[in-house]
FITORRO-865417 format. One record per residue (C-alpha): residue number from 1; residue in three letters; chain; x, y, z. Coordinates in steps of 0.2 Angstrom, whole numbers, plus 5000, padded with zeros to 4 digits. Example, Ala and Ser with C-alpha at 12.3 -4.5 7.8 and 13.67 -1.06 7.14 Angstrom:
REM FITORRO-865417
num->1	residuo->ALA	cadena->A	x->5062	y->4978	z->5039
num->2	residuo->SER	cadena->A	x->5068	y->4995	z->5036
//
This chain:
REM FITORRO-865417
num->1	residuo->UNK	cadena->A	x->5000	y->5000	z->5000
num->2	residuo->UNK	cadena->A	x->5005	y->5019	z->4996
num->3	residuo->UNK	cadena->A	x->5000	y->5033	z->5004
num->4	residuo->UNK	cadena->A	x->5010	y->5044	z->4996
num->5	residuo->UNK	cadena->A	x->5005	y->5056	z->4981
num->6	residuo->UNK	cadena->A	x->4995	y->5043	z->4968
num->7	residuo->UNK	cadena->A	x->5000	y->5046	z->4951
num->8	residuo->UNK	cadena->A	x->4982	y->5042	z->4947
num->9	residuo->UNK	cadena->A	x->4967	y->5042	z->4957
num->10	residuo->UNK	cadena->A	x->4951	y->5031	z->4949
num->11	residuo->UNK	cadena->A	x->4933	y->5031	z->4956
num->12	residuo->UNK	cadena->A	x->4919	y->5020	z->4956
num->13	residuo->UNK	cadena->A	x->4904	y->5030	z->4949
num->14	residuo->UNK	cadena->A	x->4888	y->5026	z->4959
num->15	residuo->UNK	cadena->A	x->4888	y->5030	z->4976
num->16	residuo->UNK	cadena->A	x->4908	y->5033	z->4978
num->17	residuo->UNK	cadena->A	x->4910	y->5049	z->4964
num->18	residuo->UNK	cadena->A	x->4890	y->5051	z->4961
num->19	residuo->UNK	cadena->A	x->4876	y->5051	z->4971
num->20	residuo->UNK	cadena->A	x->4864	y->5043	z->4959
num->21	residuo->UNK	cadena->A	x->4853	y->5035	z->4970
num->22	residuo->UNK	cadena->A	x->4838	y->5048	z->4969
num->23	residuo->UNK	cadena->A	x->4837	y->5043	z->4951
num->24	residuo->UNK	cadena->A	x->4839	y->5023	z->4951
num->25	residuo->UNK	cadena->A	x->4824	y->5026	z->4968
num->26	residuo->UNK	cadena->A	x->4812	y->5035	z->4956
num->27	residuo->UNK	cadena->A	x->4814	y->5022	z->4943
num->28	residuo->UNK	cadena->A	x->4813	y->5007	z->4956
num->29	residuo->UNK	cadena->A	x->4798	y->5014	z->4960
num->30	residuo->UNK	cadena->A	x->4791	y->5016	z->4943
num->31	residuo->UNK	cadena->A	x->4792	y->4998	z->4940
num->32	residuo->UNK	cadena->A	x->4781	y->4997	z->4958
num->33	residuo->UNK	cadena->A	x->4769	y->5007	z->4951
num->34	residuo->UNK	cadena->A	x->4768	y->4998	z->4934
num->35	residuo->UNK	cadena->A	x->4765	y->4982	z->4946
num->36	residuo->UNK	cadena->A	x->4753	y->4992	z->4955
num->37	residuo->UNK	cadena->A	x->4762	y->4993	z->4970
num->38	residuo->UNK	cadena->A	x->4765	y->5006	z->4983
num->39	residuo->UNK	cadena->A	x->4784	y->5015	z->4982
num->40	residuo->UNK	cadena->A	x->4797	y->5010	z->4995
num->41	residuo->UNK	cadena->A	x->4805	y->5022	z->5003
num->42	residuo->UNK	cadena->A	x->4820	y->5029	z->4998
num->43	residuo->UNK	cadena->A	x->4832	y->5023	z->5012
num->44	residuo->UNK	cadena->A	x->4828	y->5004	z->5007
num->45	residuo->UNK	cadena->A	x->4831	y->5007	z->4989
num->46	residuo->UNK	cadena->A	x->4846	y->5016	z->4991
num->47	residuo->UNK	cadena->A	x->4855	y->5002	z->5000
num->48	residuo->UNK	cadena->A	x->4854	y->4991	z->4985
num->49	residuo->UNK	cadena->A	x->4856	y->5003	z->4972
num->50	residuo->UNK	cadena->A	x->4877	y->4996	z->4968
num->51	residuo->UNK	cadena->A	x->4870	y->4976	z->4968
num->52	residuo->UNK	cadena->A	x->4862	y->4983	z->4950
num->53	residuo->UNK	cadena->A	x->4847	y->4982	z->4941
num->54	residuo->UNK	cadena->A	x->4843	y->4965	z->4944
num->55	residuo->UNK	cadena->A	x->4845	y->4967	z->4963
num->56	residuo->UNK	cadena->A	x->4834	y->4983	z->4961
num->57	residuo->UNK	cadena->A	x->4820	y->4973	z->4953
num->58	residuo->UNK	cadena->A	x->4820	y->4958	z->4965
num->59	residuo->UNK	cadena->A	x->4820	y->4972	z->4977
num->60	residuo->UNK	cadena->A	x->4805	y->4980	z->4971
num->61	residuo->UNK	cadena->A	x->4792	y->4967	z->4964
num->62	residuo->UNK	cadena->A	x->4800	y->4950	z->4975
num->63	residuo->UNK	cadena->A	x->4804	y->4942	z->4956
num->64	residuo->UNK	cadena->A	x->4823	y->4933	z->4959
num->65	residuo->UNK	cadena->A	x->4834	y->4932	z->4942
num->66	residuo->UNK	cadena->A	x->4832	y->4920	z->4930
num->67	residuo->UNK	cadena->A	x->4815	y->4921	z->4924
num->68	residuo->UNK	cadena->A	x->4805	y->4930	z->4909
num->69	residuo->UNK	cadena->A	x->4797	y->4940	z->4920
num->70	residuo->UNK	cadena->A	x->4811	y->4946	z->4927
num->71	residuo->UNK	cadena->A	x->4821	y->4953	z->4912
num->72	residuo->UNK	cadena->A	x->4804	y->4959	z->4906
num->73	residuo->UNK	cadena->A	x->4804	y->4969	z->4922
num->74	residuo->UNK	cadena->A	x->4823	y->4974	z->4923
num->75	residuo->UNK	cadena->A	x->4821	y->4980	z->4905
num->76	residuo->UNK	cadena->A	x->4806	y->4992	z->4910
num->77	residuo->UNK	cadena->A	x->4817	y->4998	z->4924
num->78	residuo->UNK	cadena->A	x->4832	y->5001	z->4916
num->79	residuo->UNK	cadena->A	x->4820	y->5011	z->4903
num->80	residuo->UNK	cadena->A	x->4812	y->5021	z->4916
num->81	residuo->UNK	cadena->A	x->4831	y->5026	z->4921
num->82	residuo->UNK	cadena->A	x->4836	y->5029	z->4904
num->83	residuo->UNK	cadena->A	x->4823	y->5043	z->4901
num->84	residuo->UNK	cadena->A	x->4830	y->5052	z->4917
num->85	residuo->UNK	cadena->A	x->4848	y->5044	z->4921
num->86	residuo->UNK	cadena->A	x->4852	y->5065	z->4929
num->87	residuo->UNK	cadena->A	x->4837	y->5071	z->4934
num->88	residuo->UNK	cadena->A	x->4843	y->5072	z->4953
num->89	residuo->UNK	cadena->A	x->4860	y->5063	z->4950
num->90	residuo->UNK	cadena->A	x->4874	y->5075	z->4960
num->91	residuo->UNK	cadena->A	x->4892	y->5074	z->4964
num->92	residuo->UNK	cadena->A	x->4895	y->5070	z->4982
num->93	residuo->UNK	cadena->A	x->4898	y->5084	z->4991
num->94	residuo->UNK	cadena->A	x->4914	y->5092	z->4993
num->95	residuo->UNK	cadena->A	x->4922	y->5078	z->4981
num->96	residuo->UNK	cadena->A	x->4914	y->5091	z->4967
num->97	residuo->UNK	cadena->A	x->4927	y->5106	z->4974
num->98	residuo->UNK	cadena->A	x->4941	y->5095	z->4976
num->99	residuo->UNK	cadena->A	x->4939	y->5085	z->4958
num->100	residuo->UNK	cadena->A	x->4938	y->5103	z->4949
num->101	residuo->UNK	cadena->A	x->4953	y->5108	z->4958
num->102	residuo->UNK	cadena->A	x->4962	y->5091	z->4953
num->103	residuo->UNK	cadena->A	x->4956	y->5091	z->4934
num->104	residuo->UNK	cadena->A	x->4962	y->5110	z->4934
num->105	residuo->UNK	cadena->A	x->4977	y->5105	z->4938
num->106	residuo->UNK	cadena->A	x->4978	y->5092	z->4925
num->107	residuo->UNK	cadena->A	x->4979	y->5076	z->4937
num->108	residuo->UNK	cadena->A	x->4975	y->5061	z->4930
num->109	residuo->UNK	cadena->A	x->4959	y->5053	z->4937
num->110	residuo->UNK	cadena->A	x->4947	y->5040	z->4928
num->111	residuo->UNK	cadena->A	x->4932	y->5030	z->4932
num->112	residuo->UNK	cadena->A	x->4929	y->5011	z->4933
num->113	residuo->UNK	cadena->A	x->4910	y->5006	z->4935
num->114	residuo->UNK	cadena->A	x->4901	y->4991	z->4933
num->115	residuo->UNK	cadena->A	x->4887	y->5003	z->4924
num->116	residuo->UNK	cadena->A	x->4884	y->5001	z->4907
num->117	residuo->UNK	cadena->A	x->4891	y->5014	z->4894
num->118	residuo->UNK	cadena->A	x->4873	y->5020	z->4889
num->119	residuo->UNK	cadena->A	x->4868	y->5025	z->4904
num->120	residuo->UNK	cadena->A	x->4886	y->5031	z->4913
num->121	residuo->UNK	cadena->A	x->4889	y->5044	z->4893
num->122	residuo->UNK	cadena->A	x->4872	y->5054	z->4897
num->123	residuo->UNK	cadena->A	x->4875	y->5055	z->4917
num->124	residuo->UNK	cadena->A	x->4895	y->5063	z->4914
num->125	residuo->UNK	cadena->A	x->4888	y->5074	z->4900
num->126	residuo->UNK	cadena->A	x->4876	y->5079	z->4911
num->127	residuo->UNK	cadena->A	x->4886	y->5083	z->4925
num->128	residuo->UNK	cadena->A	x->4901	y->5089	z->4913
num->129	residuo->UNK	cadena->A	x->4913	y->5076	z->4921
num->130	residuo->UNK	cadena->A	x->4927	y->5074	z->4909
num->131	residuo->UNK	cadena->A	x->4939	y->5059	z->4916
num->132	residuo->UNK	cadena->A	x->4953	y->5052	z->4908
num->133	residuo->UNK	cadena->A	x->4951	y->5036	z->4909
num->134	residuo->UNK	cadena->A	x->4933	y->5029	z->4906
num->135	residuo->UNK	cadena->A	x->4929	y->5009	z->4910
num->136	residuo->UNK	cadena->A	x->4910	y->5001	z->4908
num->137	residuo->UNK	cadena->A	x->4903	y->4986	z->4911
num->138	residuo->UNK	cadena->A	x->4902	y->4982	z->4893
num->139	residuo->UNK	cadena->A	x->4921	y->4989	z->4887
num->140	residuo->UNK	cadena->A	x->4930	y->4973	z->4893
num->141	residuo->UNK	cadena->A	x->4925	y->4953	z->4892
num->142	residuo->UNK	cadena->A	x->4924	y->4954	z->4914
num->143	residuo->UNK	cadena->A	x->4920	y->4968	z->4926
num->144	residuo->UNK	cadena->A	x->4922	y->4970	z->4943
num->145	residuo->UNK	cadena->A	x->4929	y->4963	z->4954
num->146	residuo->UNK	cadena->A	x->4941	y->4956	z->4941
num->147	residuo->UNK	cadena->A	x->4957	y->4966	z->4941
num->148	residuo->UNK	cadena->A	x->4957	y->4970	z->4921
num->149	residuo->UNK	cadena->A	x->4945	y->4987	z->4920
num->150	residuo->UNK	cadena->A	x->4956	y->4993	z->4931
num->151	residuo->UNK	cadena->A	x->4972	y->4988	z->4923
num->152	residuo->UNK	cadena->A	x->4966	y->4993	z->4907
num->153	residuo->UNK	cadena->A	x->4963	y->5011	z->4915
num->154	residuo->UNK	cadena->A	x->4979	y->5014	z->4923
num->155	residuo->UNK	cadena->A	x->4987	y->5008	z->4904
num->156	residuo->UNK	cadena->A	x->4976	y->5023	z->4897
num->157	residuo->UNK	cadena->A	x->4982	y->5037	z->4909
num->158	residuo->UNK	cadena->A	x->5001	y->5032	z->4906
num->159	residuo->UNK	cadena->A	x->5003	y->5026	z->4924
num->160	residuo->UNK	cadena->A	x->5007	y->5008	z->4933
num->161	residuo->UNK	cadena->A	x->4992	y->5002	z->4945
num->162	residuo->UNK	cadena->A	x->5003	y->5002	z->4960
num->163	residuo->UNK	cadena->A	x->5004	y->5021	z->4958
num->164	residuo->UNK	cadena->A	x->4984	y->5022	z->4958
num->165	residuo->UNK	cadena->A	x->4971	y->5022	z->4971
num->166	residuo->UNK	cadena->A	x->4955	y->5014	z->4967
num->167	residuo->UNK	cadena->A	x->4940	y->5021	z->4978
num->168	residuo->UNK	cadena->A	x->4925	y->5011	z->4977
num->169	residuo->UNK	cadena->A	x->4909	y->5009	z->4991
num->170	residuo->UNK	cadena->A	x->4906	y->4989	z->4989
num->171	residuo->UNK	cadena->A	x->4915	y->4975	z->4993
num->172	residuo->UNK	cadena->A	x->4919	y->4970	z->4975
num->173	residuo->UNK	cadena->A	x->4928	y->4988	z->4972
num->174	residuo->UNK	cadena->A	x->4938	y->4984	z->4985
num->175	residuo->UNK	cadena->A	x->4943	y->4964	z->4978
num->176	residuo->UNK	cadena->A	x->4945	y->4971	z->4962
num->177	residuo->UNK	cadena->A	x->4958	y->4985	z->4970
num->178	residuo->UNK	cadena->A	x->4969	y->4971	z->4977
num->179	residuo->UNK	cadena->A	x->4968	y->4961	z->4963
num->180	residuo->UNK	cadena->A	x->4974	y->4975	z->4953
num->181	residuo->UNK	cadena->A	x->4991	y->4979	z->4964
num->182	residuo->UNK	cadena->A	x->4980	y->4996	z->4968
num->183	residuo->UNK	cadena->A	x->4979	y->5007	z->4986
num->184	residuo->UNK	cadena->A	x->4963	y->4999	z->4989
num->185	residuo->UNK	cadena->A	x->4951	y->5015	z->4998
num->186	residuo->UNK	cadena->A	x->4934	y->5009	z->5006
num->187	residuo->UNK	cadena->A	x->4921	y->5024	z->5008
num->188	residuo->UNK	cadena->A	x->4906	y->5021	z->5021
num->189	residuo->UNK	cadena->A	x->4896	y->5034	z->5014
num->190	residuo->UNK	cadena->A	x->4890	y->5025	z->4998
num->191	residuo->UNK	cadena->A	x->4877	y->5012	z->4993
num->192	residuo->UNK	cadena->A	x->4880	y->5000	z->5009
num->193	residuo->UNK	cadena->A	x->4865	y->4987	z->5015
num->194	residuo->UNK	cadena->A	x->4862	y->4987	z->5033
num->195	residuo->UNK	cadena->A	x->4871	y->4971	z->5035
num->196	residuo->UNK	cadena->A	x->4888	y->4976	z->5026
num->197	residuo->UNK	cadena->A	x->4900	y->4982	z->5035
num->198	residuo->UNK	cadena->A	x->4913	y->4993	z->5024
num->199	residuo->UNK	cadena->A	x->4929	y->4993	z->5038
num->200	residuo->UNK	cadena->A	x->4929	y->4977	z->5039
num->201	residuo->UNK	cadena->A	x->4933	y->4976	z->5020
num->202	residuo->UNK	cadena->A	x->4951	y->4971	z->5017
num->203	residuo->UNK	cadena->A	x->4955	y->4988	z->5010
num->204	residuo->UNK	cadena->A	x->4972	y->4997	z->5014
num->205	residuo->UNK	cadena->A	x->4961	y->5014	z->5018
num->206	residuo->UNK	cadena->A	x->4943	y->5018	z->5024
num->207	residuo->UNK	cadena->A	x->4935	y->5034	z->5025
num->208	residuo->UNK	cadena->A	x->4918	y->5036	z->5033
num->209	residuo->UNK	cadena->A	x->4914	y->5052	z->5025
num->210	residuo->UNK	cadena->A	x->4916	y->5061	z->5009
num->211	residuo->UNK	cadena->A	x->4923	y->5076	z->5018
num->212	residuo->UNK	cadena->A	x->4934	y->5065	z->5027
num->213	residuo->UNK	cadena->A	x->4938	y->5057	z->5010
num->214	residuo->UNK	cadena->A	x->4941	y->5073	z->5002
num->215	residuo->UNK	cadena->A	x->4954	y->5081	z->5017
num->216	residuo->UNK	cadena->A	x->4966	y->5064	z->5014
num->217	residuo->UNK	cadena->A	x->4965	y->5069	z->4995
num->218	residuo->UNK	cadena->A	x->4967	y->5087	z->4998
num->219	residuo->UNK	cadena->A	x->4983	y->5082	z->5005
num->220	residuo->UNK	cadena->A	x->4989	y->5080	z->4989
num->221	residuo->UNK	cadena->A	x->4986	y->5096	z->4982
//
């Protein structure tokens, strides 16, 4: 592990760079009402928001994967989202301050998400996030928690992965960090379930907070 000045700093996208939570609630719930169901609240949905669609959908109408109705019902979810993938969606705050600071300074960052390209292109545009290094789902043969995304975006910025840190909110960002040689950083303030305990992650850094996130990084500046 290195805690000294990264070369390159990588984020997961939902719920570690992006709060995109409000969104992927409204479409969750829009799938309940299709179903003719009451919506959930917010809290509920929000602590399954980075197990994915799928999860989401078992989440809101009690249909495990595997079945037609299923991907009938993912499919209408991931529609909904579609038509308003930045409606709500925000930059945690004050990782928005310290990442303009970084990109003004022409630091190398990137993003590695298990979020198809579709949906993560609009919600950068939207927010006018430019990184420089830009990994989906769908770019690579594996996704997270294999090492490769994140190999393949150190390669992209120029830089070696032991002289990135790779900051993620779920247990598979983390995997995926260690598997890649990376300063693995755990964040508690993401899309965690009741029952997950992010410190006890085998990262080789964890932050409870965004501000407190953003004060370790702001040490680099």
């Amino acid at each position: 592990m290195s805690t000294s000045m990264p070369d390159a700093i990588l984020f997961d996208l939902d719920g570690t760079l992006v709060d995109t939570a409000p969104d992927l609630a409204n479409a969750t719930n829009a799938l309940r009402q299709h179903h003719g169901l009451a919506p959930l609240p917010y809290a509920q949905i929000r602590g399954q928001v980075s197990n994915g669609g799928s999860a989401l959908v078992t989440l809101a109408i009690g249909i495990e994967s595997g079945s037609k109705e299923h991907d009938t019902a993912r499919q209408y979810l991931l529609n909904s989202y579609e038509q308003a993938v930045a409606v709500h969606s925000r930059l945690f705050e004050p990782l928005d301050q310290w990442l303009a600071r970084w990109h003004s300074e022409s630091r190398l960052w990137g993003i590695v998400t298990n979020k198809p390209r579709r949906y993560t292109l609009p919600l950068l545009e939207a927010l006018a996030l430019a990184p420089g290094a830009l990994l989906c789902a769908d770019d690579l043969a594996v996704k997270k928690p294999a090492p490769e995304p994140l190999w393949e975006a150190a390669r992209r910025l120029g830089v070696t992965p032991q002289s990135c840190w790779y900051v993620g909110d779920h247990l598979r960002d983390i995997e995926a960090a260690k598997a890649a040689g990376m300063t693995a950083v755990a964040v508690g303030y993401g899309y965690i379930s009741e029952e997950d305990d992010y410190q006890q992650w085998p990262a080789d850094l964890w932050f409870e907070t965004c501000k407190d996130l953003v004060d370790a990084l702001t040490t680099f500046h």
